[in-house]
C-alpha positions in Angstrom: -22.0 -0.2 -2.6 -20.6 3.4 -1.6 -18.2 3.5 1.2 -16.6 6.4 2.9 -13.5 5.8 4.6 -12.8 8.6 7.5 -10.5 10.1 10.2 -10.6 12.9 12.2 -8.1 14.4 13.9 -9.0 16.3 17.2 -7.7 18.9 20.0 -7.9 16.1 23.0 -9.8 12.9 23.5 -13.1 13.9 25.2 -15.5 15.7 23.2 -17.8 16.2 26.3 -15.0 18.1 27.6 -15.5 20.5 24.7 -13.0 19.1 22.3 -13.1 19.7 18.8 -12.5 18.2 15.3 -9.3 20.0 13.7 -8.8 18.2 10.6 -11.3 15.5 8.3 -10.2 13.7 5.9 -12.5 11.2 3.6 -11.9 8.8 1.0 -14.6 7.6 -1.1 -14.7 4.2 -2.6 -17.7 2.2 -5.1 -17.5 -1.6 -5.3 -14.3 -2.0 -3.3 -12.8 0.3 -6.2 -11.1 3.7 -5.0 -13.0 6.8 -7.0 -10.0 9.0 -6.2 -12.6 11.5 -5.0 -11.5 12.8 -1.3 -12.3 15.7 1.3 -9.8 17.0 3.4 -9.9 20.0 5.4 -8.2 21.6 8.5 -10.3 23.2 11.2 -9.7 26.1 13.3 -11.2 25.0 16.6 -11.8 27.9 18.4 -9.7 26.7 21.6 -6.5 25.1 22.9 -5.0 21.8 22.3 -3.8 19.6 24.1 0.1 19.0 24.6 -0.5 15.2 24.5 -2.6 15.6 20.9 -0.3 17.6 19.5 2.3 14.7 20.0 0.4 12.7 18.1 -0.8 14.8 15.1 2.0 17.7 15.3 -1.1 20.1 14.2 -0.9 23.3 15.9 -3.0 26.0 16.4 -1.1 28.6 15.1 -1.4 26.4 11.9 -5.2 26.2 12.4 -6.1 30.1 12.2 -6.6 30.6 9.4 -8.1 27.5 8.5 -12.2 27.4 8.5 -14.5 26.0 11.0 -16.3 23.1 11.0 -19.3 25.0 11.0 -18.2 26.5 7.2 -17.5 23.1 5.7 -20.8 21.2 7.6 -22.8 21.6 4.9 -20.2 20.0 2.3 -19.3 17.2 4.5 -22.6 16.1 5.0 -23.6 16.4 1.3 -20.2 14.5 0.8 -20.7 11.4 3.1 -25.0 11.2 2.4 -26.2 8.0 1.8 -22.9 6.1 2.0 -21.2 3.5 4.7 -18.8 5.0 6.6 -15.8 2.7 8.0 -13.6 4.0 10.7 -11.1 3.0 13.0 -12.6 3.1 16.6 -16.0 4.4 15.1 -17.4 5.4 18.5 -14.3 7.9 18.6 -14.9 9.8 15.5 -19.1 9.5 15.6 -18.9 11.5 19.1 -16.9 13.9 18.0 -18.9 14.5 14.4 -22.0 14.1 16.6 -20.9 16.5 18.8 -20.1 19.0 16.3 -23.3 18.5 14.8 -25.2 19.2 17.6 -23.4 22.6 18.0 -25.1 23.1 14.3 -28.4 22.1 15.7 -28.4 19.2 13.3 -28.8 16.0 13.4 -26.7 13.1 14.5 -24.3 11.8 11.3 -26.1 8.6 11.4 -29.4 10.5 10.0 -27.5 10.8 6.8 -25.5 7.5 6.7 -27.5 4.4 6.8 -24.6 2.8 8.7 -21.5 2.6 10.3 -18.6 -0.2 10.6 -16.1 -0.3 12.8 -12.7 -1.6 11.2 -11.2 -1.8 14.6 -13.6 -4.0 15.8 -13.6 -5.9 12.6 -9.7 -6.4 13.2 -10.2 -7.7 16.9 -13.0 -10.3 15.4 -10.7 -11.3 12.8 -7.3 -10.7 15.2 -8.2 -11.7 18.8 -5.5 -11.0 21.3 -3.3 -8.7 19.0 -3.0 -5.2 18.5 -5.1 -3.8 15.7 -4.2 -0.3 15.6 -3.4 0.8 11.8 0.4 0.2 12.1 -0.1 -3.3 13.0 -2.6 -4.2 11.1 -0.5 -2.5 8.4 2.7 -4.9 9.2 0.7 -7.9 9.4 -0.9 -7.2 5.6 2.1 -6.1 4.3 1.2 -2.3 3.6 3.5 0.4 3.0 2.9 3.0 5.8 6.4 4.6 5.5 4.2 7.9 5.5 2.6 7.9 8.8 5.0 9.5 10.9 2.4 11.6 12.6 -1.2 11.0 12.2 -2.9 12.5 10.2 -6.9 12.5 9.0 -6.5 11.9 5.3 -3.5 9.9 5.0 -5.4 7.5 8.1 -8.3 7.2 5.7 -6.4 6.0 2.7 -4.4 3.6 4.8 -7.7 2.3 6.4 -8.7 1.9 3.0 -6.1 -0.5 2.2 -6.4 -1.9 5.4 -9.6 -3.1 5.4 -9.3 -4.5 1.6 -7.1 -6.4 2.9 -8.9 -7.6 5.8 -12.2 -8.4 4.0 -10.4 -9.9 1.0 -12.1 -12.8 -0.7 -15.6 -10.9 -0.8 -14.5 -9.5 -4.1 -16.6 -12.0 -5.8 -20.0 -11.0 -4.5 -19.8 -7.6 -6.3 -17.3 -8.1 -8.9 -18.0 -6.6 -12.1 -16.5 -8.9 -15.6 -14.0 -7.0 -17.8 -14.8 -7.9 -21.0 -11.5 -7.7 -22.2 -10.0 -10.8 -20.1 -13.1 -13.3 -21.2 -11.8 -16.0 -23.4 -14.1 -18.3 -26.1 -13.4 -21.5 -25.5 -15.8 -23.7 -27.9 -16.9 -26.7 -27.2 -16.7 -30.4 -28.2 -17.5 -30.6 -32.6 -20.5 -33.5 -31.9 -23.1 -32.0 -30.1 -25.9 -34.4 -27.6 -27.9 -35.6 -29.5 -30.9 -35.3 -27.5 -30.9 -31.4 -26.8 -31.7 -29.3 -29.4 -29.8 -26.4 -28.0 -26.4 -27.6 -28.2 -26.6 -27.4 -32.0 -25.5 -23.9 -31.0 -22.6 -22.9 -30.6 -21.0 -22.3 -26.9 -18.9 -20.6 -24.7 -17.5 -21.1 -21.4 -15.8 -18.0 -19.5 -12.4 -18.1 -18.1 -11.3 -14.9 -16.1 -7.8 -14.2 -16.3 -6.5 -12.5 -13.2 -5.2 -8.8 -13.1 -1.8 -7.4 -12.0 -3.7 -5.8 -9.1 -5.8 -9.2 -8.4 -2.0 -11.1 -8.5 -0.4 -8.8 -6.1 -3.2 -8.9 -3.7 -2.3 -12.7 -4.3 0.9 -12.7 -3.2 0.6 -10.0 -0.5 -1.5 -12.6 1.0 0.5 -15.3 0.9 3.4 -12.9 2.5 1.0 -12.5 5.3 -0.3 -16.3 5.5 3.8 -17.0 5.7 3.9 -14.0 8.4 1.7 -15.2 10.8 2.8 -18.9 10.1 6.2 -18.8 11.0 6.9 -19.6 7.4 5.0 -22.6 6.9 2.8 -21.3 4.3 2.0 -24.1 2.1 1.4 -22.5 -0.5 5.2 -21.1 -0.2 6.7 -24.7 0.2 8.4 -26.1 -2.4 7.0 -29.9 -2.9 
């Protein structure tokens, strides 16, 4: 599975007020794995910001002048993001402002190219009801380092929501994991064979799949967060 994890940054919060994208920022990912391929660009908007989104992003549009408009990097976006999932924080958000800007293109909306779209914030609330779910919660209650995020900002968003929502959908690793060869161990079976089945005359095997340093933090990040939201009563934690 291909996965697109994005953030946009913008001049104000209504895009039917005329608003406009000013920075993008992508992160693929294949198989819950991170590909380390990314797009990232700044966009000159062609008009003001707003004082109150500028105190949340601190981008500004003397910055932005020079920088190209989304109408230059269109075409690479869309070529980037084709045929993936895209997951993004407050997805309606973001789709009407790449919508918008798409229209302005005459091209079609984004989900013409993307088969579909999840939500991560409405995956937190699902999983979270009755707490915030922006990213800086949701980073505190997982235990990821946000230490970055003083201002927001499109690409670091998108690798945090990354992380984030690993974290929130962990235990599906198993329906797409792929074996390493390398932490299989031969175990053989019992010498004396039954009698009665021809097969086991042949030698066997049995799998046992050792567990990675990544796989053992992602362990015990989890039991951080289990003893987090318990109030330290994570069993798992107690010594018996």
């Amino acid at each position: 599975m291909r996965q697109i994890f994005l953030d946009t940054e913008t001049t104000g919060l209504e895009h039917k007020l005329g608003h406009r994208i000013i920075e993008i920022g992508c992160v693929e990912m294949r198989n819950r794995h991170l590909t380390k391929r990314h797009l990232h660009h700044y966009l000159n908007p062609e008009r003001d910001i707003d004082a109150g989104a500028l105190d949340v992003h601190g981008i500004s549009l003397e910055f932005l002048q020079d920088k190209p408009r989304f109408a230059d990097i269109a075409e690479e976006f869309l070529d980037f993001v084709r045929g993936a999932e895209l997951v993004i924080h407050n997805a309606p958000f973001d789709i009407g402002f790449l919508d918008a800007e798409l229209a302005l293109l005459d091209k079609a909306p984004i989900e013409t190219v993307c088969p579909a779209v999840l939500d991560s914030l409405r995956l937190a609330k699902e999983l979270h009801p009755g707490k915030k779910n922006n990213l800086d919660a949701l980073c505190e209650r997982y235990g990821i380092d946000n230490s970055k995020r003083t201002l927001h900002g499109a690409l670091l968003d998108a690798e945090i929501l990354a992380e984030v929502y690993m974290a929130m959908t962990r235990g599906q690793e198993s329906l797409i994991m792929e074996i390493d060869q390398d932490k299989i161990i031969p175990l053989e079976t019992p010498a004396t064979p039954f009698p009665t089945d021809a097969r086991a005359e042949t030698r066997r095997t049995r799998a046992v799949l050792r567990a990675s340093e990544r796989e053992l933090a992602e362990h015990a990040r989890l039991l951080t967060s289990i003893q987090n939201e318990s109030k330290g009563k994570c069993l798992w934690l107690t010594d018996i």
